[in-house]
C-alpha positions as CSV (number, residue, x, y, z in Angstrom):
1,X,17.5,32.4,-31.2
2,X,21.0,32.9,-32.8
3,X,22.4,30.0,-35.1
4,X,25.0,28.7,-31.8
5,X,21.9,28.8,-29.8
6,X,19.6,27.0,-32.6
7,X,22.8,24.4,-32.6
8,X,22.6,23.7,-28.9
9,X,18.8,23.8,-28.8
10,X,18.7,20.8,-31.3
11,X,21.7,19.2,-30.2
12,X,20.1,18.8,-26.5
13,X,17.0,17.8,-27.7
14,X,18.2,15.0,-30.3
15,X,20.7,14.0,-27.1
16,X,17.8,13.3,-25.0
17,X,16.1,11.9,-27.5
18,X,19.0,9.1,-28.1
19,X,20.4,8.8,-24.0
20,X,17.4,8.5,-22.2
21,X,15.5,5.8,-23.2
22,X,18.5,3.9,-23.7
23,X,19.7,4.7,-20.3
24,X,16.4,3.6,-19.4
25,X,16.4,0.6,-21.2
26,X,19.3,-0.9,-18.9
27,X,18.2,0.0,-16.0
28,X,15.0,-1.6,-16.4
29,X,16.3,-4.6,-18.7
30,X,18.6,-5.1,-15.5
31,X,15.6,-5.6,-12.7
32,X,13.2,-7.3,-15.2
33,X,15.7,-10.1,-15.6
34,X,17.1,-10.4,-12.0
35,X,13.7,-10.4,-11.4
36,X,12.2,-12.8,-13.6
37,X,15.3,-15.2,-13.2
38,X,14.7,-15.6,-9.3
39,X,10.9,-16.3,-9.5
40,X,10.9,-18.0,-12.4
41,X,8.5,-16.5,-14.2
42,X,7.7,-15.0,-17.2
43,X,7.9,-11.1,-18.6
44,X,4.2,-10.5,-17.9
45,X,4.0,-12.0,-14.8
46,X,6.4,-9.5,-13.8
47,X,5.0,-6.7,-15.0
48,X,1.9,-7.6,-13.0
49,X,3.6,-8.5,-9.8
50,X,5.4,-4.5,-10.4
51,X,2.3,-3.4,-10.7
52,X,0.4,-4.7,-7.5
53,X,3.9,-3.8,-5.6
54,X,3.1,-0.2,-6.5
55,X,-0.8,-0.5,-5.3
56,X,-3.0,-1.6,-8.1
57,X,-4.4,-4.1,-6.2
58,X,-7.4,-5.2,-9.1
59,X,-7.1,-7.2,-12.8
60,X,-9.2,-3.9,-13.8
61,X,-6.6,-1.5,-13.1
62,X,-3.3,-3.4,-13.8
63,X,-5.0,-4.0,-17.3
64,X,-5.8,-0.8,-17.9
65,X,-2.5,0.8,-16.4
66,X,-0.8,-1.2,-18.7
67,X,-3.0,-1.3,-21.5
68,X,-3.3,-5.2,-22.1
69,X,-6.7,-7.0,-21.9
70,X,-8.3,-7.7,-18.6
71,X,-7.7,-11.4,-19.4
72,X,-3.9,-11.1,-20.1
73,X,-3.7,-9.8,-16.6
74,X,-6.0,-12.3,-15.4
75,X,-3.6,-15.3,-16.6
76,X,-0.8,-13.7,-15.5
77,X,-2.4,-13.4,-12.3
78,X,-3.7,-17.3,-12.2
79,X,0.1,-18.1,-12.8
80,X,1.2,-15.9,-9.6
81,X,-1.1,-17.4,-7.3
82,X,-0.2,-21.0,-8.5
83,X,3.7,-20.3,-7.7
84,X,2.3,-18.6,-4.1
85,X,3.6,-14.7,-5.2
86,X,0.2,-13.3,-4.7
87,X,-3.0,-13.6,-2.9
88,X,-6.6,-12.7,-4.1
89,X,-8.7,-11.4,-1.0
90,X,-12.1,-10.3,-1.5
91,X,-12.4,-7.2,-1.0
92,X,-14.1,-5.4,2.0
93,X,-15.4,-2.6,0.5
94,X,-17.7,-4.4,-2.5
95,X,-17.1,-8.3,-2.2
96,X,-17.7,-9.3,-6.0
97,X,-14.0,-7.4,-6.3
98,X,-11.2,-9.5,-5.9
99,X,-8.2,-8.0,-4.4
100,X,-4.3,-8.8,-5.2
101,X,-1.9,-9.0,-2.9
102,X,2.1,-9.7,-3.1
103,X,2.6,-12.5,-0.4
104,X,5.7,-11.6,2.0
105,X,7.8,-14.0,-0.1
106,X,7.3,-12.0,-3.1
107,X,7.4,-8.8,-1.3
108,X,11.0,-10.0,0.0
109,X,12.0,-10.8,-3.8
110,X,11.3,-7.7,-5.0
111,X,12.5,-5.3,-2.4
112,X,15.9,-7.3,-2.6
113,X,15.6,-7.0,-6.4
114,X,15.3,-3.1,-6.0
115,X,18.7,-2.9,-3.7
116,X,20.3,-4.3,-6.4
117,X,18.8,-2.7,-9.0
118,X,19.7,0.7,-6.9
119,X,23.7,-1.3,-7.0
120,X,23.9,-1.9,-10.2
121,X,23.4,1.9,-10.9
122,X,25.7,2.8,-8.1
123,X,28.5,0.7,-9.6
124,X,27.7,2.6,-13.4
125,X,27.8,6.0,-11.3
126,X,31.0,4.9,-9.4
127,X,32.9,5.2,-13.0
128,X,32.3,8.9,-13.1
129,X,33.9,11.9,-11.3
130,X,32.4,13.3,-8.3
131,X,32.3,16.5,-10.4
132,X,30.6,14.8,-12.9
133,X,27.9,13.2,-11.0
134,X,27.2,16.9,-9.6
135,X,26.4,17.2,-13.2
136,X,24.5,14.7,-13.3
137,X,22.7,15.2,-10.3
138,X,21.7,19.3,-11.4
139,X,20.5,17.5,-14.9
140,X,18.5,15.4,-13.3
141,X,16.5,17.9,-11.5
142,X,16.7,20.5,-14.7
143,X,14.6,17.5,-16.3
144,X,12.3,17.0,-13.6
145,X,11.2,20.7,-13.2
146,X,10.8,20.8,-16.7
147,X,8.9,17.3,-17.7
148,X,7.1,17.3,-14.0
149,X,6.2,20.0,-13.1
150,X,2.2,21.7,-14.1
């Protein structure tokens, strides 16, 4: 690698280093709080509720998936049922499991909290040139391929 190339090596790698999780950040400070404001509940109760929405449906997994104690989840969990945002069912397949499920009301919340999550981002990508956001968009997919892929 030549010295320009050394230059723009580092520079993209310090530049992801800096915009992403900041980027990141926003985005997710920006659904945690709508999200958290609406059902009135706390930062860890949210992260739990996430968590069932994407299919972890056991105190086990969330706990481990997160990497908080089993207990932590547990209370979080207690808290839910209490305000009617999830269900425990026992679960059909070995009955000393307990299964967690988002009621429809919390369901509702959530999904309406993602289409404004999804606006929020739409009105920061409005500010930028169509141009741009073709930029953007090829980034975005450089990025995958290279941090997804096998």
């Amino acid at each position: 690698m030549d010295t320009t190339s050394e230059v723009t090596f580092d520079a993209v790698v310090e530049s992801l280093l800096e915009v992403l999780p900041q980027v990141w950040d926003r985005i997710r400070s920006n659904f945690r709080s709508a999200g958290i404001s609406k059902f009135g509940i706390s930062m860890e109760q949210f992260h739990t509720l996430r968590h069932i929405y994407r299919g972890y449906c056991h105190c086990g997994e969330i706990a481990e998936k997160r990497q908080v104690s089993r207990s932590a989840v547990s209370q979080a969990t207690d808290a839910l049922a209490a305000k009617g945002l999830v269900a425990r069912l026992q679960d059909k397949d070995d009955r000393r499991q307990v299964r967690l499920e988002l009621t429809p009301y919390a369901r509702r919340v959530l999904d309406e909290n993602a289409q404004e999550n999804r606006a929020y981002i739409r009105g920061k990508i409005s500010a930028i040139g169509p141009g741009e956001r073709e930029t953007v968009l090829r980034a975005m997919d450089i990025l995958k391929n290279t941090f997804l892929s096998a």
